[in-house]
C-alpha positions as CSV (number, residue, x, y, z in Angstrom):
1,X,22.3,10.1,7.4
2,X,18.7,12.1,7.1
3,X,18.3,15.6,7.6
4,X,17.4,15.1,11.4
5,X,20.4,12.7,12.4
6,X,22.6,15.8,11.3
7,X,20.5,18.5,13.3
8,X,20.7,16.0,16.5
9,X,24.2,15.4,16.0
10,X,25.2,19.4,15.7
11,X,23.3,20.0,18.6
12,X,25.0,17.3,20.8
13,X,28.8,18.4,19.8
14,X,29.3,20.8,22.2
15,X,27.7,18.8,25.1
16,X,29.7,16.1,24.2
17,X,33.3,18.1,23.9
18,X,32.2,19.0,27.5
19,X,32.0,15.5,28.9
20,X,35.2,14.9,26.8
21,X,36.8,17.6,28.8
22,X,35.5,16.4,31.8
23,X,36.7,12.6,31.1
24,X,40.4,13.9,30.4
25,X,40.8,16.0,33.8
26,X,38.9,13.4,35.7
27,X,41.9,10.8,34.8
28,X,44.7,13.2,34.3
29,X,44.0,14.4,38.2
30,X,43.9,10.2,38.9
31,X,46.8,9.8,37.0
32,X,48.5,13.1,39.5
33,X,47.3,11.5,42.4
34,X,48.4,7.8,41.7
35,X,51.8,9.1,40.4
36,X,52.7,12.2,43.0
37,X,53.2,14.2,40.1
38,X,53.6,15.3,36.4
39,X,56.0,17.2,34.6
40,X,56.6,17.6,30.9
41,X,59.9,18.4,30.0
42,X,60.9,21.7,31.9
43,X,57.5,23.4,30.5
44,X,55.1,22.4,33.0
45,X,55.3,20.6,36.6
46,X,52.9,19.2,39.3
47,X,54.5,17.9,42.6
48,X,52.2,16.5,45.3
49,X,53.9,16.9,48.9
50,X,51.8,16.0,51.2
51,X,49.1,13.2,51.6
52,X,46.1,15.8,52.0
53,X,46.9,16.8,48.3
54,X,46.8,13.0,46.7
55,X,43.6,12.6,48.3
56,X,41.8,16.0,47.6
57,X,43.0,15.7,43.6
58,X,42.6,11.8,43.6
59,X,38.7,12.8,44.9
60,X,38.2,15.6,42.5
61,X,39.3,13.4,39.4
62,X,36.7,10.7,40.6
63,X,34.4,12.8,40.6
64,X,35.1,14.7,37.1
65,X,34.8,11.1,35.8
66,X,31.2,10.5,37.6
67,X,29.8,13.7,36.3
68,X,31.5,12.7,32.6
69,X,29.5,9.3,32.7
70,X,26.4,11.0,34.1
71,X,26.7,13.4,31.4
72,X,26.7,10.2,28.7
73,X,23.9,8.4,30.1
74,X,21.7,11.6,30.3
75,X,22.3,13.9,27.3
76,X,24.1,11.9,24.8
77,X,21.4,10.2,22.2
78,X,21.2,6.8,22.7
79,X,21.9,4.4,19.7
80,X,18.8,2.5,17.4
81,X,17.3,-0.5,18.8
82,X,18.8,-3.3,17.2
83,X,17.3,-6.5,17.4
84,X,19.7,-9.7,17.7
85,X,18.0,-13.3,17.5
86,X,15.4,-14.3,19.1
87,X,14.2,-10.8,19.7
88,X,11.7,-8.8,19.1
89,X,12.6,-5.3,18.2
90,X,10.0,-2.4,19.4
91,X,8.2,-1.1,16.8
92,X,8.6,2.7,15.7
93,X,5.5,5.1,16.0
94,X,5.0,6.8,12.7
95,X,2.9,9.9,11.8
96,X,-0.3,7.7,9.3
97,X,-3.4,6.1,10.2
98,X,-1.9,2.5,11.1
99,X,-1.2,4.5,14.7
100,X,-4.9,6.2,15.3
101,X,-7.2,2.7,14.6
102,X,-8.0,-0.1,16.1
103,X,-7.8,-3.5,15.6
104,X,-11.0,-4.1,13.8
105,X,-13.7,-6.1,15.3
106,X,-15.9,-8.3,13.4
107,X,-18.9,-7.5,15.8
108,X,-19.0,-3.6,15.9
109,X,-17.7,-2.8,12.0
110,X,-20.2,-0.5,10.5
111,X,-20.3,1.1,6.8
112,X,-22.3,4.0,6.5
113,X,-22.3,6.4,3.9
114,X,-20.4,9.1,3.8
115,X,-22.5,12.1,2.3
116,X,-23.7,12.0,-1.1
117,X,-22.4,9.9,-4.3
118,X,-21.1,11.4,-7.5
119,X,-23.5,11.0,-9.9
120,X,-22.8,10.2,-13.0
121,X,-26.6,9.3,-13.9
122,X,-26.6,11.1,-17.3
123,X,-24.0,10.5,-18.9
124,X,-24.6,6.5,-18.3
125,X,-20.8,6.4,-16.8
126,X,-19.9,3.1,-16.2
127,X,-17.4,3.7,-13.4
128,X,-14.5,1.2,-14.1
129,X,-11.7,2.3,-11.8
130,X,-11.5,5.1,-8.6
131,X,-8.1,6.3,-7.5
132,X,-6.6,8.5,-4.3
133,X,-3.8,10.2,-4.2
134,X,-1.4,10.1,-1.7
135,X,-2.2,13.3,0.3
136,X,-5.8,11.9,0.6
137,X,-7.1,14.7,-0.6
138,X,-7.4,14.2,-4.9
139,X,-9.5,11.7,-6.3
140,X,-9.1,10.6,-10.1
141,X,-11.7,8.1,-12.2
142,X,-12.2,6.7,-15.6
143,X,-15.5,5.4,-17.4
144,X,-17.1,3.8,-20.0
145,X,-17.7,7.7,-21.2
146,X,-13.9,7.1,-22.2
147,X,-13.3,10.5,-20.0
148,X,-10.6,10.8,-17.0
149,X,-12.4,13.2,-14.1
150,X,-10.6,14.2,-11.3
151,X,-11.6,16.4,-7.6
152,X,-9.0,18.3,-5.8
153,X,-10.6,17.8,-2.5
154,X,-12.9,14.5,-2.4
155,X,-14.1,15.9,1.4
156,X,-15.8,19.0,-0.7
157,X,-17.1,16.9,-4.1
158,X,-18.0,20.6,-5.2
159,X,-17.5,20.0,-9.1
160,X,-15.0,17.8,-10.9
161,X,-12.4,18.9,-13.5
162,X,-11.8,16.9,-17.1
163,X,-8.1,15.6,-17.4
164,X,-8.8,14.3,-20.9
165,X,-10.1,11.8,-22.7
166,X,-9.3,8.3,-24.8
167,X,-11.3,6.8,-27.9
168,X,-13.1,3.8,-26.0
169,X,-14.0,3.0,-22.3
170,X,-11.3,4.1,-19.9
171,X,-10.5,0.9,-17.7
172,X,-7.7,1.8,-15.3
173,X,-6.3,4.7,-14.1
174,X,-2.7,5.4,-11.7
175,X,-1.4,8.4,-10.0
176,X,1.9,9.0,-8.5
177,X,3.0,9.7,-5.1
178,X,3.5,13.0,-5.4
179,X,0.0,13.5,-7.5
180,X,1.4,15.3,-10.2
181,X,1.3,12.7,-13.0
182,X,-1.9,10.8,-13.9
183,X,-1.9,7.3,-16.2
184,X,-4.6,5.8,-17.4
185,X,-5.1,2.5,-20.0
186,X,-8.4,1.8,-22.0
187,X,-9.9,0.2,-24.9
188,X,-8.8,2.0,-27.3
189,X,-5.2,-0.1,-27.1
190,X,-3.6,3.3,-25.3
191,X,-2.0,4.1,-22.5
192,X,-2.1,7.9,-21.8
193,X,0.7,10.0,-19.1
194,X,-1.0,13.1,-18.1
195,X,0.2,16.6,-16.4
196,X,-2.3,16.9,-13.7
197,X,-1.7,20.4,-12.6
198,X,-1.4,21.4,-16.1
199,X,-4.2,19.1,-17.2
200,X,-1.9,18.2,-20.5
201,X,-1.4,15.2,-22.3
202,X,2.6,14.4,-21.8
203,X,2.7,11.4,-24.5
204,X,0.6,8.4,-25.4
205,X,1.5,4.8,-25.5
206,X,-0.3,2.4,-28.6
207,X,-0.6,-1.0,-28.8
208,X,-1.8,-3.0,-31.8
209,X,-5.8,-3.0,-32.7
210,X,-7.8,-4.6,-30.1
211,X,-5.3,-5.0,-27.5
212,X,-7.1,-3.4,-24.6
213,X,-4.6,-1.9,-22.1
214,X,-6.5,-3.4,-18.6
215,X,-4.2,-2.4,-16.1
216,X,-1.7,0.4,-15.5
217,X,0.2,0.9,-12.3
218,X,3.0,3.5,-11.5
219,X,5.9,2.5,-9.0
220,X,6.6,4.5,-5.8
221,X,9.7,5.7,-6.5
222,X,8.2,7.5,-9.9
223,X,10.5,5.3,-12.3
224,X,7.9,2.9,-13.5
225,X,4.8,2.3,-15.3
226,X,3.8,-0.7,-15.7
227,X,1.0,-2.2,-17.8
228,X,-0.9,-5.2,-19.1
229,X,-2.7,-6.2,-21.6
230,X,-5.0,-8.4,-23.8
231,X,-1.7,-9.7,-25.9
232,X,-1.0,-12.1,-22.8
233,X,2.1,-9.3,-22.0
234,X,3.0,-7.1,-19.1
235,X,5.4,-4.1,-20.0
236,X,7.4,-1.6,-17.7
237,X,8.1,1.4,-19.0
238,X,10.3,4.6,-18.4
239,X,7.6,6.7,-16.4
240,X,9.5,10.1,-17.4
241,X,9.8,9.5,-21.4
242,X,7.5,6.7,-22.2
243,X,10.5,4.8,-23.4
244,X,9.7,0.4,-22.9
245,X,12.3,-1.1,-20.5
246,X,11.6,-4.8,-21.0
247,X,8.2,-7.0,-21.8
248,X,7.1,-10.7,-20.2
249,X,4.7,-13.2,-22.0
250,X,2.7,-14.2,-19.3
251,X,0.6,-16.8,-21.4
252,X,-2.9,-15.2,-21.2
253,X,-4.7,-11.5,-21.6
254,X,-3.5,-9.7,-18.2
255,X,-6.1,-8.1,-15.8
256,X,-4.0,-6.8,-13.3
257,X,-1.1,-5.6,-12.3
258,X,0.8,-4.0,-9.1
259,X,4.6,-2.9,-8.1
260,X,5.9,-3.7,-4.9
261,X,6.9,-0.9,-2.4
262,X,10.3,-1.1,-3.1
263,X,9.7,-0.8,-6.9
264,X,11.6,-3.8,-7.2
265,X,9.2,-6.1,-8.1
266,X,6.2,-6.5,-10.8
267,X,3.1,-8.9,-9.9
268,X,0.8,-9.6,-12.5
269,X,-2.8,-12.1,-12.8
270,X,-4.1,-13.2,-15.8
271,X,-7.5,-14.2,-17.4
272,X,-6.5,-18.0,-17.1
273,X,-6.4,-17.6,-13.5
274,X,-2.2,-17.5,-12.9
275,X,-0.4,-14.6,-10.6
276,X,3.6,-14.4,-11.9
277,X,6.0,-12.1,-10.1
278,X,8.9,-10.4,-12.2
279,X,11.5,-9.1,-10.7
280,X,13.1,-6.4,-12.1
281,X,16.8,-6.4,-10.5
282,X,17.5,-9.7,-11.4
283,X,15.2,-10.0,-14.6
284,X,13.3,-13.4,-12.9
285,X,9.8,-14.9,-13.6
286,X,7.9,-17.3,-11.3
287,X,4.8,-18.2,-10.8
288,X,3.6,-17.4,-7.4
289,X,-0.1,-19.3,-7.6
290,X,-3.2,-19.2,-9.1
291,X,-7.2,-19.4,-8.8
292,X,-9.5,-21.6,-10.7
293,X,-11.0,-18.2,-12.6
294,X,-9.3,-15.0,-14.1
295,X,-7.8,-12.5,-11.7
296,X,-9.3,-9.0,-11.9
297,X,-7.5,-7.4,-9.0
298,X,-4.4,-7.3,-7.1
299,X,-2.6,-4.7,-4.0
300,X,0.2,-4.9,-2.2
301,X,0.1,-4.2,1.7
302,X,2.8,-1.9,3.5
303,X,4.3,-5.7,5.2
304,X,4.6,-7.0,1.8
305,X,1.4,-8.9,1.6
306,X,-0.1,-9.5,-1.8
307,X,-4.0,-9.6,-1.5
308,X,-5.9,-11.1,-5.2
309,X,-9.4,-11.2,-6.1
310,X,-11.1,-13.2,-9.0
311,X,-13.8,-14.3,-11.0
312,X,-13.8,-17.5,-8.7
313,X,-15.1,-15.5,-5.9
314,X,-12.1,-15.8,-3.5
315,X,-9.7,-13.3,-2.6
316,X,-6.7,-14.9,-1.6
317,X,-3.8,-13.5,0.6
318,X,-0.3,-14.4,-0.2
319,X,3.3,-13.5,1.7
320,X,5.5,-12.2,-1.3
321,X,8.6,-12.7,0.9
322,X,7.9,-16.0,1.4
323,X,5.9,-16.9,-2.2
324,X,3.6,-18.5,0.3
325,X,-0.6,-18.7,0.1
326,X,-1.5,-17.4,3.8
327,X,-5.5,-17.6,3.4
328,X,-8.1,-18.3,0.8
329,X,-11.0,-15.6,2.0
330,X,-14.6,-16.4,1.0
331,X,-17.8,-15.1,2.3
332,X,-19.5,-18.0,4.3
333,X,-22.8,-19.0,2.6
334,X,-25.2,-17.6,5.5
335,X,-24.4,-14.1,3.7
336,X,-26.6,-13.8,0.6
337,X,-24.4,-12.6,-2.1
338,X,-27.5,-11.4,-4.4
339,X,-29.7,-10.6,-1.7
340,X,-27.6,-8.8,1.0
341,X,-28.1,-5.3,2.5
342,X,-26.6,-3.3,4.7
343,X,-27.1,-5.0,7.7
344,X,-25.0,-7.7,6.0
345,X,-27.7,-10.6,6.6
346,X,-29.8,-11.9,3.9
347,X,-33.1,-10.3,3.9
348,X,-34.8,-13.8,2.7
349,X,-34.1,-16.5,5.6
350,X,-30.8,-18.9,5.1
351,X,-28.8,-18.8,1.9
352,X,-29.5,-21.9,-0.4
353,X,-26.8,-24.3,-1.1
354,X,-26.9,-23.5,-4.9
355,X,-26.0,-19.7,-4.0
356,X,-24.4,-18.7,-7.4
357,X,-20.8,-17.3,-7.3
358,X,-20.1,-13.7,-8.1
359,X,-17.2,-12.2,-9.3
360,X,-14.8,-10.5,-7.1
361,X,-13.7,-7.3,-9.5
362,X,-11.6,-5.7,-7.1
363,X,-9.6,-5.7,-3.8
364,X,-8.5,-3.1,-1.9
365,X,-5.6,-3.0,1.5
366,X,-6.1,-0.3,4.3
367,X,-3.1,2.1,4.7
368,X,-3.0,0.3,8.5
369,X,-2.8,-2.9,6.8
370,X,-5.9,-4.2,8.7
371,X,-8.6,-4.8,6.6
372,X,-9.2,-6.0,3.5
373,X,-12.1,-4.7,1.1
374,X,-13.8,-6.6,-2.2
375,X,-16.3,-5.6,-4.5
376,X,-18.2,-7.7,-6.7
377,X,-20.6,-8.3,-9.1
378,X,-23.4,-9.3,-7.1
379,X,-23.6,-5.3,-5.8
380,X,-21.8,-5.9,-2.6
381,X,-18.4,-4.9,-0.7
382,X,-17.1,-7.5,1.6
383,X,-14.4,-7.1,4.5
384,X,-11.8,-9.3,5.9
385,X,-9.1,-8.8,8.8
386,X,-5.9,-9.4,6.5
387,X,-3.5,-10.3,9.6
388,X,-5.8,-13.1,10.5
389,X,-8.0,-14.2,7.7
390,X,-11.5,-13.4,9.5
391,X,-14.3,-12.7,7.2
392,X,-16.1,-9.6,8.8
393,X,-19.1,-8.7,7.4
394,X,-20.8,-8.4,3.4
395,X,-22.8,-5.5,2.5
396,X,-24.5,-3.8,-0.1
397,X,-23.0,-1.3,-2.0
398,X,-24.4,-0.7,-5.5
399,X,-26.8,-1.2,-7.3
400,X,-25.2,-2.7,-9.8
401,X,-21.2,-4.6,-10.3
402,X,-19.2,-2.9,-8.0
403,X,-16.0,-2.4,-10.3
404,X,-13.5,-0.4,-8.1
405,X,-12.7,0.1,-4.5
406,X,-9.8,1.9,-2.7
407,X,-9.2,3.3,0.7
408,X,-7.8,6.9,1.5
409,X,-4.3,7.1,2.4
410,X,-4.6,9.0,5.0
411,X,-8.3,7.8,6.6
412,X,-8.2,4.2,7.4
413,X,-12.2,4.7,8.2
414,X,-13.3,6.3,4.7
415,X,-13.6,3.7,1.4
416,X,-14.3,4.9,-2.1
417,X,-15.8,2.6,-4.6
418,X,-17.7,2.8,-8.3
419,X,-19.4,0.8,-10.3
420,X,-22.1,-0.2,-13.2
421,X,-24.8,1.7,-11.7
422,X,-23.3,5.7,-12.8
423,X,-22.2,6.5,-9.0
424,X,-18.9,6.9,-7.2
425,X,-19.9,6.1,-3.4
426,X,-17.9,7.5,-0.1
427,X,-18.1,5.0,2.8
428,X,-17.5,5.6,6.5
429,X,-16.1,2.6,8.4
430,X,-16.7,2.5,12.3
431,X,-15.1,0.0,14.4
């Protein structure tokens, strides 16, 4: 029982005593009427004499057990929906974005800018992964500058602050719900757990000499981190004390990894293409599927779908409940993947047939669990509707790769990405 169950059920004890008291004299002045009396013991005694008084106290206890049921159906609270087979229970309005957008629509989705990029033009930043945080407020990335930058409020972009730094090219970085711990992974074979509001190092994790950490991920429930790396191994690691909880050999170097929203499960792709789910509780490996090229990016939708991207240049969308493939998203060939801008047509005329593939690098889920987003080398995002499959529309993004891409929390309509060409880039989506 929550906080609010209690307050509701405080609040309704004295209405309900009342109908209680209600019930009882209803049926004890039936029970008079029926019986032409009552008497306990020589205490207490109730004689009815005449017929005028059975019918006047039969007529009040009717109606003290009207008022009594009344009183149930109106104040009392009514009990959850429950839905038995076959049905379909009513789904529960919640206080996030999924409530306040639209279905999109392939025809009218726009992607503007959203004021200016971050620049990081100088110091020839390489910007290999962008996160938000939960409040959708703090934004945290990490470079080939080997630096960790974070903004307090990514709506104001008025000045960064350093979190710290590794020894070689920063290539993921995590926060927590809560968006008081930071972790990040890089090629220097670390993994780094950070103090945000104290901007202090809490420990560091090594692995041997030229096994690059690619991936870092931190559960929701703040137990977990979880990481992978070039040594074909994903690990899952005490998220308060650094200490290792358990390893799995997944065959090849690991790209990517993601936790499940019940922190119950760890999904993980690989350089020779292979996605494997772990599950914690019952220490069990399978392998979910695969692509013909190495898997650079995974997320995990609020309904428990998994969304992948590769180097094959599909993103594919698989149930986790099920361990079933739902769709295998491409962009259809009329949408020049070297050549498109931000109208989303090629500027050229028709695509050829020997259009060259480009990597898909990363793949992002909408807090609504509406759209899916990809970015790629070929300098473009791409959109999909992930409860139906529809591709929506390509655009250009970058100048260069586009490396990272991740939607605000708490905005389905604003997108983040960064990428090879120094900027991290605020997009406005308009359905």
């Amino acid at each position: 029982m929550n906080v609010n169950e209690l307050i509701k059920l405080i609040s309704s004890a004295p209405v309900t005593l009342f109908i209680l008291l209600l019930l009882s004299c209803g049926l004890f002045f039936i029970f008079i009427a029926v019986t032409d009396g009552f008497r306990y013991k020589d205490i207490f005694e109730i004689q009815i004499r005449t017929n005028k008084q059975r019918i006047f106290i039969g007529i009040v206890g009717v109606v003290l057990v009207l008022s009594a049921t009344l009183g149930v159906l109106i104040y009392l609270p009514k009990p959850p929906n429950i839905a038995g087979p076959g049905t379909t229970p009513e789904p529960t309005p919640e206080a996030s974005p999924s409530s306040t957008i639209s279905k999109p629509n392939p025809k009218s989705i726009e992607l503007k800018e959203d004021g200016a990029p971050i620049d990081f033009l100088p110091e020839r930043d390489e910007i290999n992964s962008v996160r938000i945080g939960q409040d959708g407020k703090l934004l945290v990335c990490g470079g080939d500058d080997n630096i960790i930058r974070f903004w307090k409020d990514i709506n104001k972009r008025n000045g960064f602050e350093t979190l710290g730094r590794h020894d070689n090219n920063v290539l993921s970085v995590a926060i927590n719900r809560d968006g008081k711990i930071v972790a990040s992974g890089g090629k220097d074979n670390t993994i780094k757990v950070w103090n945000l509001r104290k901007k202090e190092l809490l420990y560091k994790l090594n692995n041997p000499p030229g096994d690059w950490i690619n991936s870092v991920a931190i559960s929701r429930n703040n137990q977990y981190l979880v990481s992978g790396s070039y040594d074909h191994s994903v690990r899952v690691w005490n998220l308060s004390n650094g200490a290792l909880i358990d390893t799995i050999e997944h065959g090849a170097a690991i790209l990517s990894v993601a936790i499940s929203l019940d922190s119950n499960t760890v999904i993980s792709g690989s350089a020779d293409g292979v996605i494997k789910v772990w599950d914690l509780v019952f220490d069990k490996v399978e392998e979910l599927g695969s692509h013909s090229g190495p898997v650079w990016s995974l997320d995990i939708s609020q309904d428990n779908k998994l969304v992948s991207g590769s180097e094959d240049d599909t993103v594919k969308v698989w149930n986790l409940t099920t361990k079933k493939l739902l769709y295998d998203l491409q962009r259809p060939k009329k949408v020049c993947r070297s050549d498109a801008n931000n109208s989303g047509k090629p500027k050229d005329g028709p695509l050829p047939d020997d259009c060259p593939y480009a990597d898909v690098n990363t793949v992002a889920i909408s807090a609504d669990g509406q759209l899916v987003a990809s970015g790629s080398d070929d300098k473009t995002i791409s959109f999909w509707d992930l409860n139906t499959g529809e591709f929506i529309k390509t655009v250009r993004g970058h100048e260069r790769e586009v490396f990272s891409v991740t939607f605000n929390p708490q905005n389905n309509q604003q997108l983040v990405s960064g990428g090879a060409d120094y900027f991290i880039r605020f997009w406005k989506l308009s359905y």
